[in-house]
N, C-alpha and C positions, 0 to 999 in steps of 0.2 A: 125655791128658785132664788139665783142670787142676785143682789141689786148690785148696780156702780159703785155704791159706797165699800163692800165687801170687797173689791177688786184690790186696794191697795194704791189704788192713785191720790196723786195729790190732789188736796183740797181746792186750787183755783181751776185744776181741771173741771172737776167735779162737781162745782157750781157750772162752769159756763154746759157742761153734758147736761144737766137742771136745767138751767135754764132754756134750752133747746127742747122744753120737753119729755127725757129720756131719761128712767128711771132705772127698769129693767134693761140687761145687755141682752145681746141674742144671743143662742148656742154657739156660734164663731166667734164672737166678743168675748165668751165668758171661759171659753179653754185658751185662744188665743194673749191675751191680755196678760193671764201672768206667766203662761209660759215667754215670752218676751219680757217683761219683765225680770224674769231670773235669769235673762240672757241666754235661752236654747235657743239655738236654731228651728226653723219651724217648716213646716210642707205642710199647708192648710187649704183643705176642698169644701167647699160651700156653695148651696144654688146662689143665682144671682140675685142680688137682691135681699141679702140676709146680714149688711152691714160688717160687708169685709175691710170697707175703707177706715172705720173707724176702730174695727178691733187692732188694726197698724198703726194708727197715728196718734191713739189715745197713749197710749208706752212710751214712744217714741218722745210725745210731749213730756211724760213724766220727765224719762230721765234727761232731759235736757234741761227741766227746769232743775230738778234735783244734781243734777251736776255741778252746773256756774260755769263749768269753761268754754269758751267762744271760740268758734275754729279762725283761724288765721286766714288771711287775704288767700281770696282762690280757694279755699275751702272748705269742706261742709261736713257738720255733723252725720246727718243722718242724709241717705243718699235713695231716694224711690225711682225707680226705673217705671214708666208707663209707657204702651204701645201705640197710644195716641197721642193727639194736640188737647182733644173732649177731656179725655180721661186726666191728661195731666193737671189741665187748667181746674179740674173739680175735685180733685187728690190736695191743689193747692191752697182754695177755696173752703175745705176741712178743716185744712191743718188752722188757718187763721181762725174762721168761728170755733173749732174746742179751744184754742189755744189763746183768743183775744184778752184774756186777763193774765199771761205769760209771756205774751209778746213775744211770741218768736220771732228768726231770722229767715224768711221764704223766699227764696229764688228760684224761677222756673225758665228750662231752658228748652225751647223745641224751637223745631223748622218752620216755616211759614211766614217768620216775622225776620225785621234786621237782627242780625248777632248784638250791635254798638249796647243796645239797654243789656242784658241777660250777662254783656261782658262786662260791663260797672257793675254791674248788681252784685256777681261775684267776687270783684278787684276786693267790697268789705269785706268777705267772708258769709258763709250761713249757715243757719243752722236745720234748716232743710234744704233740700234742691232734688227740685222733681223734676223728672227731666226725658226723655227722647232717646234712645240709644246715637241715633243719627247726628244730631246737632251736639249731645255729649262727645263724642268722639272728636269731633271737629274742634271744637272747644278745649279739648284735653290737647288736639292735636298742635294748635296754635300757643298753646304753654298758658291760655285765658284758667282753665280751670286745674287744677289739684286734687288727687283723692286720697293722701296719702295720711290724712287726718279722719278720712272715713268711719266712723265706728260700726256705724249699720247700715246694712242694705237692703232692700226689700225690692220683688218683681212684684209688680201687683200684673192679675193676669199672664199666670206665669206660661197657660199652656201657648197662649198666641206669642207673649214676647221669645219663649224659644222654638217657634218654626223656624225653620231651616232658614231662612230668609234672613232673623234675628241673632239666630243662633252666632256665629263670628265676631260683631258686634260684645253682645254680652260676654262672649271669655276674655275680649279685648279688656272689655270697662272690668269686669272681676280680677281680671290678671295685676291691676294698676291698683286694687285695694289692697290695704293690708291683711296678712294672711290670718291676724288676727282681730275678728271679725265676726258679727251676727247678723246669717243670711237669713229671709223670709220670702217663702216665698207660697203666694196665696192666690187663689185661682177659683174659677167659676166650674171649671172641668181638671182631669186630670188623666189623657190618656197614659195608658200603660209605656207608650216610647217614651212618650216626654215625660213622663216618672223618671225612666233610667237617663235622661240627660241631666234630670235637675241630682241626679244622687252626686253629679260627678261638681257640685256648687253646694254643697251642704256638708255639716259636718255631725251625724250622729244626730238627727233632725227629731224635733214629736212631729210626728205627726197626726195630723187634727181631722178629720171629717166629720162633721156633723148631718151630713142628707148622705143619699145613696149619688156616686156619682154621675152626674146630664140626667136626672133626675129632676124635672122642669116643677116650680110651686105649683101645689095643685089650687093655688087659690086661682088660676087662670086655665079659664074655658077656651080647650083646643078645639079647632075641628078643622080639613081640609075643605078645599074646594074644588071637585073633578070639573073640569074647564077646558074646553078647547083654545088656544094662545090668543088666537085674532077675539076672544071674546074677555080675556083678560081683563081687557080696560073697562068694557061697561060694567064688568061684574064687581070690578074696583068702586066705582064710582056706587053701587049697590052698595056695596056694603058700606062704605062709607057714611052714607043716607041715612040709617039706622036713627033713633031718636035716641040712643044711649049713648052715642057717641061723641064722647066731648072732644078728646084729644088723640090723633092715629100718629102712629109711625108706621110707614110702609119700606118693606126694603126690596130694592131693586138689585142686580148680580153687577150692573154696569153703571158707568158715569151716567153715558149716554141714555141710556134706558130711564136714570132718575130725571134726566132735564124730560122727557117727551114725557113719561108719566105727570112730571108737574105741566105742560103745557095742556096736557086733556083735561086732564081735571079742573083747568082756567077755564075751558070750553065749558066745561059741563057745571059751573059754580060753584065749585070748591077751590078755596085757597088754600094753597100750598104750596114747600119751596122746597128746592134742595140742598144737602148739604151731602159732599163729596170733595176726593182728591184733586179735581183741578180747579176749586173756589179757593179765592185767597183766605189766607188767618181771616183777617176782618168780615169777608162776607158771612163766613163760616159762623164766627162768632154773634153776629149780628141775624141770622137764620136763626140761632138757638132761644138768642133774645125774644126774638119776636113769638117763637115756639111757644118758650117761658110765659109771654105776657098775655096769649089767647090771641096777636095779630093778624096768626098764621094758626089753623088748625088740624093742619095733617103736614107732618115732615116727611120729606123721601129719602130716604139714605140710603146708602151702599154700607158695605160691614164695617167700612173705615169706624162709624159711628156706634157701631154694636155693642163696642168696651166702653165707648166715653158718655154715653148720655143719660144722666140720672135726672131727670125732671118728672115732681111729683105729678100728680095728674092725669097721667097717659092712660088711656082707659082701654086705646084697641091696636094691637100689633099685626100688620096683614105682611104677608111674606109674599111678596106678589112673582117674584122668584125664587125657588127652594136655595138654600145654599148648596154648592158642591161640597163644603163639610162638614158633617152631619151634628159638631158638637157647635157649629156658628148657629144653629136654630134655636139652644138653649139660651145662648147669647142675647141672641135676637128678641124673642119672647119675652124675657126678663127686662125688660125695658116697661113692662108692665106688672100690675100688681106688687110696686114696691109697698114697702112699707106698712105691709099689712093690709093695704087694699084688694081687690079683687080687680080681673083683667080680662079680658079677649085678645086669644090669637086666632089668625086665620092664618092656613096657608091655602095656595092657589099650587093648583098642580095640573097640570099639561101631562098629553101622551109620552112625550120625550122624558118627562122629570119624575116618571114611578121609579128608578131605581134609585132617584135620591128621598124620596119619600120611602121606598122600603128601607134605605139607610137608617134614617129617622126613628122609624118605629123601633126598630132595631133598636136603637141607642137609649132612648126612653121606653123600649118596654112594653107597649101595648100598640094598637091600631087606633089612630085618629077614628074622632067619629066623621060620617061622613055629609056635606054639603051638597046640592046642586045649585046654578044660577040657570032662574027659569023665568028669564027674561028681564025683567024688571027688577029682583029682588034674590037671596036667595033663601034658599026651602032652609025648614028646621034641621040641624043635624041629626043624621040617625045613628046607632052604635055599628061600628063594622060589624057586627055579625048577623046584622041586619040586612046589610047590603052585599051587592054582588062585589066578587074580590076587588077589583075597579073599574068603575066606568070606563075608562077609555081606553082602547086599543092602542097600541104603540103606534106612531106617527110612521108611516112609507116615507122611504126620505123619495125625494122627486128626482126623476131623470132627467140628462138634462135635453133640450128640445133636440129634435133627432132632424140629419144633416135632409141636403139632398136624394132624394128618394127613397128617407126614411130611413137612412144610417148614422146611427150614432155614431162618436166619436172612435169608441174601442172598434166598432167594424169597420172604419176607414184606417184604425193602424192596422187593422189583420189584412188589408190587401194594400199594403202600401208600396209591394210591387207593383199592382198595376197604376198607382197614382206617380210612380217614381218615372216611368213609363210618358202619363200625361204630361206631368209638368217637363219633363224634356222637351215638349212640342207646345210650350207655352198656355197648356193649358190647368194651368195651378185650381188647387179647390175653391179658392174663393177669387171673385171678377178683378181682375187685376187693366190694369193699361194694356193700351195693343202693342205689342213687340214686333216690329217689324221684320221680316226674314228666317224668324222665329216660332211661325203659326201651323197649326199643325194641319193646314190647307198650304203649303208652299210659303209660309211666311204672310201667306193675305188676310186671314182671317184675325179678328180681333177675339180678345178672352170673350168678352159680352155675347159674338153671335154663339161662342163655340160652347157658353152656359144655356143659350137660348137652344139649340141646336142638342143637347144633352139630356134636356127638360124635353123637350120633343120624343126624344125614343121611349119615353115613358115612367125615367126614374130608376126601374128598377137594378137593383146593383149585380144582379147575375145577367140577363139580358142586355144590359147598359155597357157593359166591359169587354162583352164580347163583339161588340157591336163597335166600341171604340176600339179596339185592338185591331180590329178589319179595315176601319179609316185610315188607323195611322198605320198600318201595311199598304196600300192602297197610294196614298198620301207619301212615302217616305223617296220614292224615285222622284217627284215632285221637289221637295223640300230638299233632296239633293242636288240636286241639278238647281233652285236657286240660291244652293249655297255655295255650288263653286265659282 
């Protein structure tokens, strides 16, 4: 197997990778490293968690330092696109610890915070800038930044930065580089679409795989949890309880969903907080901290956080909502069992959520083993083929509460001639004010008695209409005579 030293990098790199420890590269390090180095293009798939940030930014450092020359005001060497704020801030964070005995040039540019620092920081030039699609654009937009010194590019997490959502964005910022160019681009997953969108950013690319692809480390122990929703929470709070549990990230599908998951689990004495899209930079930042220092020991997120969170330690990843897409579970998980450690995931799965768990399986390959919560705790997992196909029947969606004399809403539009009928003579479906002149007794009668009056014949809607049709025939020589 090969060491760091065989790679070809420079020597102050290669002390400061020493000293951090790191001897051996990993299978993504050790193909990708000098294919960048010889300047290919690259399309590299790796599980998460197998040290894809450093097989980009160890090169990267090389040739910056081996070059000498300094990009001009507004401009940067080497140019990292990240899908997050997490992700970017810990891409930049890298580059400083391999790089601290080469001093690089690091400016990071994302949303969240004022533009005024990120606009200085650029005015010198740099020799990296990791950065946001979002606030890059803006940035390029206002004349603050330059790409036109660009030498390399690299997507980290290439499959999420080109969703559709990303996609426009990224041909903008590629269009603004020069055409001559080293793209990379490196990813946790690699569906087959977004394969053929990145062909169309690459030129003659190696491509690198080292694992099979959404292919989850098996150094982490899956298993689901069949669960009814309203029982979600306590089963959360179960597992959480566990004595092996040091450190959880739990992910929730909504904002809203992460604040009330952290407010029960205050209930139930567990700390923990969230981080999500509508916390400011600094909350955000400051949520991770506390993460980081043990203050807090269970984080709630949403998948904003799924790309950005690298904090050693994390022992249990619970899904307390499946994702709706089946390669964000890889994501997800991988938040655990980095770096050679071992992990727990759980995921929680509701009546509604089996066709995203069949997605799942699907995608990784086999059948979770399976879980119950049986009351206070939950059971051991058993192998699917152990267990019946799944616990729980598909959820009845609920109807909605049925009208007066037990007609739903679609059987009050199927005879809305005869309501067209009623409300001529003031008497609409629901109690309205008395309309004088208007009532379907010669104008006397108020909506109230004529609901009271309605409920008396007994409700029912074939009985009831006939009966009402007889009044207001009855009623309508009346109701003429006090209309002229």
């Amino acid at each position: 197997m090969k060491q760091f030293s065989q790679l070809g990098l420079a020597e102050p790199i290669l002390r400061a990778v020493t000293e951090e420890g790191y001897t051996t590269p990993t299978p993504i390090q050790s193909a990708v490293i000098p294919a960048m180095l010889s300047g290919r293009d690259i399309l590299g798939t790796a599980q998460t968690g197998t040290g894809k940030t450093a097989a980009f930014t160890l090169p990267l450092l090389h040739k910056v330092h081996t070059d000498g020359k300094q990009a001009p005001g507004k401009c940067c060497t080497a140019l990292i696109l990240a899908p997050t704020r997490e992700l970017a801030l810990q891409i930049a964070e890298s580059i400083e610890t391999y790089g601290r005995l080469v001093l690089p040039r690091v400016a990071v540019v994302m949303g969240g915070v004022k533009p005024g620092p990120q606009v200085r920081a650029m005015a010198r030039g740099a020799d990296f800038l990791v950065a946001t699609p979002g606030r890059l654009l803006d940035l390029m937009g206002s004349g603050s930044i330059r790409l036109d010194f660009t030498k390399t590019v690299v997507l980290d997490e290439a499959d999420q930065m080109m969703d559709l959502g990303f996609l426009p964005a990224i041909r903008r910022i590629l269009q603004a580089l020069p055409k001559q160019r080293q793209t990379a681009l490196l990813s946790a997953t690699m569906p087959k679409q977004i394969r053929a969108l990145a062909q169309d950013f690459l030129t003659n690319p190696e491509e690198i795989s080292v694992a099979p692809v959404s292919r989850p480390i098996e150094a982490i122990d899956q298993s689901v949890v069949m669960v009814d929703r309203a029982q979600k929470l306590p089963a959360l709070a179960a597992a959480l309880s566990v004595p092996d549990m040091d450190r959880a990230i739990v992910f929730s599908r909504t904002k809203h969903g992460a604040d009330k998951i952290v407010k029960k689990l205050g209930q139930a004495g567990i700390s923990a907080a969230a981080i999500h899209g509508n916390k400011s930079q600094n909350q955000r930042e400051r949520t991770l901290e506390n993460f980081k220092t043990g203050k807090v020991t269970t984080l709630i997120a949403t998948d904003i956080a799924a790309r950005g969170i690298d904090i050693e330690g994390v022992s249990h990843v619970i899904n307390f909502d499946l994702p709706n897409v089946p390669e964000s579970y890889v994501h997800r998980i991988g938040r655990t069992a980095r770096a050679g450690e071992t992990g727990v995931a759980i995921a929680f799965c509701d009546g509604e959520e089996r066709p995203l768990l069949r997605d799942i399986e699907k995608l990784i390959g086999y059948r979770l083993p399976v879980r119950q919560y049986e009351g206070e705790a939950l059971s051991a997992p058993k192998e699917a083929a152990d267990t019946p196909d799944y616990a729980l029947k598909p959820a009845k969606k609920k109807k909605r509460p049925s009208g007066r004399g037990g007609q739903n809403r679609n059987a009050q539009n199927q005879n809305a001639q005869n309501r067209n009928g009623q409300a001529r003579n003031g008497q609409n479906r629901r109690p309205a004010r008395p309309q004088g002149g208007q009532g379907g007794q010669g104008g006397s009668e108020s909506a109230e008695a004529g609901l009271a009056r309605m409920l008396a014949d007994g409700g029912s809607r074939g009985g009831a209409s006939k009966r009402r049709r007889n009044r207001r025939r009855k009623a309508s020589g009346g109701a003429g005579a006090s209309a002229s």
